[in-house]
C-alpha positions as CSV (number, residue, x, y, z in Angstrom):
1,X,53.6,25.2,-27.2
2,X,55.8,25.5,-24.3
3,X,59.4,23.9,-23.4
4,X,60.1,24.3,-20.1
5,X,62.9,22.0,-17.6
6,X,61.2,21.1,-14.4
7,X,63.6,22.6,-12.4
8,X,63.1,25.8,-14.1
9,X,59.4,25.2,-14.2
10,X,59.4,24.8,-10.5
11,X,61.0,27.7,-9.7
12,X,59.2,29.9,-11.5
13,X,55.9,28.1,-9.8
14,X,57.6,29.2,-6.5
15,X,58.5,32.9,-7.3
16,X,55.1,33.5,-9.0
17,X,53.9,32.4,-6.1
18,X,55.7,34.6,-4.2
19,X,54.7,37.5,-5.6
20,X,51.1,36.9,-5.7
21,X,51.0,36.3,-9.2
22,X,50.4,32.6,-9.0
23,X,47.0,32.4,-10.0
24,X,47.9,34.1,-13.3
25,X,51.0,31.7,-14.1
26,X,49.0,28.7,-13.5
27,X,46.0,30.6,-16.2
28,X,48.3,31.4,-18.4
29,X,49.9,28.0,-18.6
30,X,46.9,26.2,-18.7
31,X,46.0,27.8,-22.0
32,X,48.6,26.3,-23.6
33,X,47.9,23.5,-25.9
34,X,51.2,21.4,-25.4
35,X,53.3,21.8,-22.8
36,X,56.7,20.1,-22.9
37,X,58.4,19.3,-19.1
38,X,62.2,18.1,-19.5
39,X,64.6,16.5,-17.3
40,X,61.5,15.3,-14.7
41,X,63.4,13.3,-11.9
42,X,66.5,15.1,-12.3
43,X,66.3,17.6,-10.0
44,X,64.4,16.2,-6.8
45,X,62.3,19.5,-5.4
46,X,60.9,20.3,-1.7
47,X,57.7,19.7,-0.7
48,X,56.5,23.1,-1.4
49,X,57.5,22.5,-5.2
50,X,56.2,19.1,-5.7
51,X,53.1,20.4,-4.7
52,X,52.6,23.6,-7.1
53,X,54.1,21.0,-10.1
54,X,50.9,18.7,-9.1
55,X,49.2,21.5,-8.9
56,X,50.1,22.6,-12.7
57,X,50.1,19.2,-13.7
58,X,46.3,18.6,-12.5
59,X,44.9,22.0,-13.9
60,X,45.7,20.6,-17.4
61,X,44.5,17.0,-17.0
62,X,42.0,16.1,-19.4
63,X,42.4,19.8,-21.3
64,X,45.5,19.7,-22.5
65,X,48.7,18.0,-23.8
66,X,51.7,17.4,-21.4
67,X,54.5,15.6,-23.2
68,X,57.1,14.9,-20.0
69,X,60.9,13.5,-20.5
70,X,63.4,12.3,-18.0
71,X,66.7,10.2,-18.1
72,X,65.1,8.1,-15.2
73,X,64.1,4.6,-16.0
74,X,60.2,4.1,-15.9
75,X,61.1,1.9,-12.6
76,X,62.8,4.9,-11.1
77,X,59.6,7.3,-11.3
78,X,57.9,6.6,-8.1
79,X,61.1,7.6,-6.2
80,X,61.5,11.3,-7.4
81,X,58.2,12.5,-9.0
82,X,55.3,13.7,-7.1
C-alpha cells in the first residue's frame, strides 16, 4: 500500500521525470496493490502534471486498486481533475 497527496504525487512524477527515471517510478508504482491519492482537486497542477497523473492513473486501471479522496464535492470534479 501506498499514501501519497496528489500534490506530492505529482511532483515526484515531474522530478522522476526529470531525471530520466520516470519509467521506473511509474513500474514501481504500478506494482503496488492499493494506492491511496489524497487531497485530489486541491492543488490544481499544469498541464505537464495532469498529464503524468493520467498517465499513472491509467497504468493501473483494471490491475490495481486506487482509493482517491478530495474535499471537492462530486459536482466540483470535472473542474480540477484531469
Amino acid at each position: 500500500m501506498v499514501f501519497k497527496t496528489a500534490a506530492g504525487l505529482v511532483n515526484e512524477l515531474i522530478e522522476a521525470k526529470q531525471e530520466r527515471r520516470l519509467t521506473y517510478l511509474l513500474r514501481q508504482l504500478k506494482r503496488v496493490d492499493l494506492s491511496i491519492l489524497d487531497e485530489l482537486g486541491y492543488i490544481t497542477f499544469d498541464l505537464s502534471g495532469d498529464e503524468l497523473l493520467f498517465q499513472l492513473l491509467a497504468s493501473r486501471y483494471e490491475t490495481s486498486s486506487t482509493m482517491v479522496t478530495s474535499n471537492l464535492m462530486f459536482s466540483e470534479w470535472v473542474r480540477n481533475i484531469p
